[in-house]
C-alpha positions in Angstrom: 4.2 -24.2 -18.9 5.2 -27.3 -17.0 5.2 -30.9 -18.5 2.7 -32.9 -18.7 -0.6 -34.2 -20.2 -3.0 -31.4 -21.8 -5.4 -33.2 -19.6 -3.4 -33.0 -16.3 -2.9 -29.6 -17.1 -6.5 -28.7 -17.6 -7.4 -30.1 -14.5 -4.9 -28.4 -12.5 -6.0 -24.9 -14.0 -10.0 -25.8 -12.9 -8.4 -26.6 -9.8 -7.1 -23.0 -9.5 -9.9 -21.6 -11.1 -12.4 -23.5 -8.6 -10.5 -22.3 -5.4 -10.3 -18.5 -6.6 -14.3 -19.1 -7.4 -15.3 -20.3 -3.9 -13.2 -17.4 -2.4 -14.7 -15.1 -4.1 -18.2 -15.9 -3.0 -17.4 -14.3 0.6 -14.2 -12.0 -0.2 -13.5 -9.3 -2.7 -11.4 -9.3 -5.9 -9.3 -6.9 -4.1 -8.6 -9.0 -1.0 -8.4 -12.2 -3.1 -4.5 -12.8 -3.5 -2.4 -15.9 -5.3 -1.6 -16.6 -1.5 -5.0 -17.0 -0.4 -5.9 -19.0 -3.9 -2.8 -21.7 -3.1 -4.1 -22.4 0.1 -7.1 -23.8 -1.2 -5.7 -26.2 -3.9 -3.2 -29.1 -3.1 -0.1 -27.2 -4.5 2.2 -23.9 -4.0 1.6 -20.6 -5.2 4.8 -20.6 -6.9 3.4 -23.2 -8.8 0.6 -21.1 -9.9 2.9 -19.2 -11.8 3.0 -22.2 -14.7 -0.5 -21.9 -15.4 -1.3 -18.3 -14.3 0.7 -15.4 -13.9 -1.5 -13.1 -12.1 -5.1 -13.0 -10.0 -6.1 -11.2 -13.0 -5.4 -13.9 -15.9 -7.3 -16.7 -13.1 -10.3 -14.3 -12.9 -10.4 -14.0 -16.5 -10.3 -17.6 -17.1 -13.2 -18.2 -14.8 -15.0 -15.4 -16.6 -14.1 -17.0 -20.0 -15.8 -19.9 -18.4 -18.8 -18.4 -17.5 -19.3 -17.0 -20.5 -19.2 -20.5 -21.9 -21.9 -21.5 -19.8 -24.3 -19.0 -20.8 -23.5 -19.4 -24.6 -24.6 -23.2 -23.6 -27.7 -21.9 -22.3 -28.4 -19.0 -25.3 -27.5 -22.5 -27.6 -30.8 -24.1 -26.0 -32.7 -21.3 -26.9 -31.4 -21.1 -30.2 -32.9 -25.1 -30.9 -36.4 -23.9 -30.2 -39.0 -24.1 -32.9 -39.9 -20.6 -34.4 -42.3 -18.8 -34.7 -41.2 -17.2 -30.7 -43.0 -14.5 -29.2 -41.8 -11.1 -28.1 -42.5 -12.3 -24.3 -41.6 -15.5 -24.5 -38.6 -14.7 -26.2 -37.5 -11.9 -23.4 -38.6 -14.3 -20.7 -36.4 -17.1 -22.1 -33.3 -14.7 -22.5 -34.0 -13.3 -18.9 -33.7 -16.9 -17.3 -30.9 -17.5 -18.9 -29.1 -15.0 -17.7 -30.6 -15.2 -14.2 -28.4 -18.5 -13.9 -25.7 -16.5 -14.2 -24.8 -14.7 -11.5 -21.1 -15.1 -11.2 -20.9 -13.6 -15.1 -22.9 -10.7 -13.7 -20.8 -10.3 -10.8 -17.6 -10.5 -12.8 -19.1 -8.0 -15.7 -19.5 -5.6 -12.8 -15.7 -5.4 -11.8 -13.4 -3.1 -13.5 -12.9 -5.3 -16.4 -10.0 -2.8 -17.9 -7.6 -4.2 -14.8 -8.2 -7.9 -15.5 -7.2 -7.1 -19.4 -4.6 -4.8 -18.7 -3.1 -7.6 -15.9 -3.4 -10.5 -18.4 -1.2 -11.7 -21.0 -2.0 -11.2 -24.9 -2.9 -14.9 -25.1 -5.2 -14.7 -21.9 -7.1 -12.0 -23.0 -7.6 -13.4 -26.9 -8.9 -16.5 -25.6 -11.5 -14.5 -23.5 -12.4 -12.6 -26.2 -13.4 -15.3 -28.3 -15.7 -16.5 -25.8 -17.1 -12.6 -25.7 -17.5 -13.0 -29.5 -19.0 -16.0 -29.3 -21.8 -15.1 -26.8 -22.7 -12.3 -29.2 -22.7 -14.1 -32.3 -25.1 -16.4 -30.4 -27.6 -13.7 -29.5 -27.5 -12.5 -33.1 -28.2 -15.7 -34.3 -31.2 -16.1 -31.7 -32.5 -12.7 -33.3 -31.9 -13.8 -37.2 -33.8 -16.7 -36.3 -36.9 -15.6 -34.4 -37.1 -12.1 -34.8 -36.5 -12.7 -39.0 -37.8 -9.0 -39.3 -34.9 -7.0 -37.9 -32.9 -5.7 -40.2 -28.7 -5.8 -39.4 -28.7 -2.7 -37.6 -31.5 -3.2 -35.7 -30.0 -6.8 -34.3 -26.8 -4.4 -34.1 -28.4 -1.5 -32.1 -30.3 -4.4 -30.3 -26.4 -6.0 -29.3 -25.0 -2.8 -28.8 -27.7 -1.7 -26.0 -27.7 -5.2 -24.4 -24.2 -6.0 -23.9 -23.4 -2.9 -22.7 -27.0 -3.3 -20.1 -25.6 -6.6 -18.7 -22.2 -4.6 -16.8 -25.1 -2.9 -14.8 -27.6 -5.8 -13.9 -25.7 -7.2 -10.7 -25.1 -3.6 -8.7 -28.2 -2.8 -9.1 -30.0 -6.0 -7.6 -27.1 -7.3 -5.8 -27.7 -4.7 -2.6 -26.3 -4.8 0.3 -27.9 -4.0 3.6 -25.2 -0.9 3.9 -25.9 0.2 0.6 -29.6 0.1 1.5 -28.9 1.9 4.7 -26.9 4.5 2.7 -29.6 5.2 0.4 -32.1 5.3 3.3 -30.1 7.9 4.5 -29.7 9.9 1.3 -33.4 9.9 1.0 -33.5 7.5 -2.2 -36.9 6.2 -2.8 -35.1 3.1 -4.6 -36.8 0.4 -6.2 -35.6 -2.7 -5.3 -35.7 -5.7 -8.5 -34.2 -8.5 -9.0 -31.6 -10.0 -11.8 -34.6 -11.5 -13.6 -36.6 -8.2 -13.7 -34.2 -6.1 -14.6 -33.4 -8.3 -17.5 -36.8 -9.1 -18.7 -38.0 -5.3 -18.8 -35.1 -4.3 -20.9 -35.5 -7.3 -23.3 -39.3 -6.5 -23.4 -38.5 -2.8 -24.1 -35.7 -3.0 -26.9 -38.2 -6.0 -28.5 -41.2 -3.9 -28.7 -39.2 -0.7 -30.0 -37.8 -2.9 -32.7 -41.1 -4.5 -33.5 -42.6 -0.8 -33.6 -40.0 0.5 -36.0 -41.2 -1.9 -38.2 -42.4 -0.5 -41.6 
């Protein structure tokens, strides 16, 4: 790590983190290289190499990141008045995450690459933020769903999370995607992030509220 102020050095990883962001909004992870990330910020990519040692560790800072923001959102929930309805609820978690299309993008990709590519340190302080988004949607569910048991806000975790690596593909489609499938004969049924969300929350709320003794 070079010298310098924890502040300089901050601002010089967002600076890294921003150019790899906007690149990625027209090119691939795959074409996306440490080259074509220097050229965008105002130093070499040899300097890269004191704040991030690979594509990999940059992508998973800037998905650390977005998992920050939606926590922030998920924390706005959280200071709601109870009692919360079922569809208010699901329509309120479905928003939220409709703001978040880079996260969905980035849960898309093979996530097992960016971990394996990134050092211990990288990947721990991703985790946390991982942790921390689901400790947030547990506490959402303690607090306005106060009749789930633990496993049922577990079961309801362990079906969502896992639902969230699927959202983008599915309404993300491109035009030779959709040609593809025309061609396969695949009635598909085109929806959007915010669909897709809300009828999953909607289903796993109304399962859990019919479980109920």
């Amino acid at each position: 790590m070079p010298k310098g102020s924890p502040e300089r050095t901050e601002k010089r990883k967002l600076e890294i983190m921003e150019a790899c962001g906007k690149l990625y909004q027209t090119m691939s992870f795959r074409e996306i290289s440490l080259k074509e990330i220097s050229s965008m910020t105002s130093f070499s990519r040899t300097s890269i190499y004191n704040y991030f040692h690979t594509k990999e560790e940059i992508f998973l800072a800037i998905f650390e990141a977005e998992y920050e923001r939606w926590i922030a959102s998920l924390k706005k929930i959280l200071r709601l008045p109870a009692p919360l309805d079922r569809k208010t609820m699901a329509v309120k978690l479905a928003t939220s995450l409709n703001r978040r299309q880079r996260l969905l993008k980035l849960l898309s990709m093979n996530l097992y690459d960016m971990e394996e590519n990134s050092r211990p340190e990288r990947l721990a302080s991703f985790k946390v933020a991982f942790g921390k988004a689901m400790r947030t949607m547990e506490e959402i569910l303690r607090k306005f769903r106060p009749e789930m048991t633990e496993r049922d806000r577990q079961e309801f975790l362990y079906v969502f999370f896992p639902f969230m690596y699927g959202i983008y593909p599915y309404a993300e489609v491109t035009e030779r995607q959709k040609q593809a499938m025309a061609q396969a004969g695949i009635a598909y049924r085109y929806q959007t992030v915010y669909q897709l969300t809300l009828s999953c929350l909607e289903k796993l709320l109304k399962i859990q509220e019919e479980s109920e003794p």
